[in-house]
C-alpha positions in Angstrom: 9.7 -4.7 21.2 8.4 -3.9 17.3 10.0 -0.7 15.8 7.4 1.8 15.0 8.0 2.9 11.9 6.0 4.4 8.7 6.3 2.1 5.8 7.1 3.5 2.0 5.7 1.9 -1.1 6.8 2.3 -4.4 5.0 0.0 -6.9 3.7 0.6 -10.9 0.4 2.0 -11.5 -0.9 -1.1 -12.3 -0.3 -2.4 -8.7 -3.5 -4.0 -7.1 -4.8 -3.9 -3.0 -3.8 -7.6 -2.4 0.3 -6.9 -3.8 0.1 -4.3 -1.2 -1.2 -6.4 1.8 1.0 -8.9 0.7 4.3 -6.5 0.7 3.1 -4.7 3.9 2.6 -8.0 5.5 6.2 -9.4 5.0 7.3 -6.7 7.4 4.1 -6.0 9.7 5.5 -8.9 11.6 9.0 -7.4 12.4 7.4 -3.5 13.1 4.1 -1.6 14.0 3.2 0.4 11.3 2.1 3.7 11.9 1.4 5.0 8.5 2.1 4.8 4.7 4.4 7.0 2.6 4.5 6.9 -1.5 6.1 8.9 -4.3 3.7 12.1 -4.0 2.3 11.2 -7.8 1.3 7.9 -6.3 -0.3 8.8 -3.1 -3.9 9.2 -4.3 -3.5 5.4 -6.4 -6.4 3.7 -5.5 -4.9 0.5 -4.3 -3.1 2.7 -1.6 -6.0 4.7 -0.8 -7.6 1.1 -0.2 -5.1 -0.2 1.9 -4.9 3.2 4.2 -8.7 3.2 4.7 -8.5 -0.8 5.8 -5.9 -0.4 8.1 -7.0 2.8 9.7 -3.3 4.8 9.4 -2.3 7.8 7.3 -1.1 8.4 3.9 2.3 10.7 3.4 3.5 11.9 0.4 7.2 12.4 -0.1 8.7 14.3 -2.7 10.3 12.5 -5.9 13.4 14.3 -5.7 13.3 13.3 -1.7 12.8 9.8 -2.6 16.0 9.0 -5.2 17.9 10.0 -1.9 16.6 7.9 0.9 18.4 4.5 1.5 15.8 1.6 1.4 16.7 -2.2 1.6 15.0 -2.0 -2.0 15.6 0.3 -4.4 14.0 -0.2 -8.4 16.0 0.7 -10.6 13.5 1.8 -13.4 12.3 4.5 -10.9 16.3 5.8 -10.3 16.3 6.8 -13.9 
């Protein structure tokens, strides 16, 4: 049985709808995906917006500070400065 789950993006401003499919679907596979989360000064990017409407789910935004403190399986470094 898939683990629902909501999946998190953090990506540069310059990021694009198809480098979002393509992260989202390397772990689709694995979970059902019940919505999207990103940094809340990210969550109205265009490329997100995109991907939301085509997939039907939610957007949440979480709170930079909140971010820096969650354990992810990736982490950039350029955003823990």
């Amino acid at each position: 049985m898939a683990l629902v789950c909501i999946a998190g993006f953090g990506f540069r401003s310059m990021a694009n709808i198809d480098s979002l499919v393509n992260a989202l679907n390397k772990v689709s596979a694995q979970h059902k995906i019940a919505g999207f989360s990103a940094p809340e000064d990210k969550i109205n990017h265009s490329a997100l917006r995109e991907l939301a409407r085509i997939y039907g789910l939610p957007l949440f935004a979480v709170e930079n500070e909140l971010m820096k403190s969650m354990e992810t399986v990736t982490k950039s470094l350029g955003y823990l400065r």
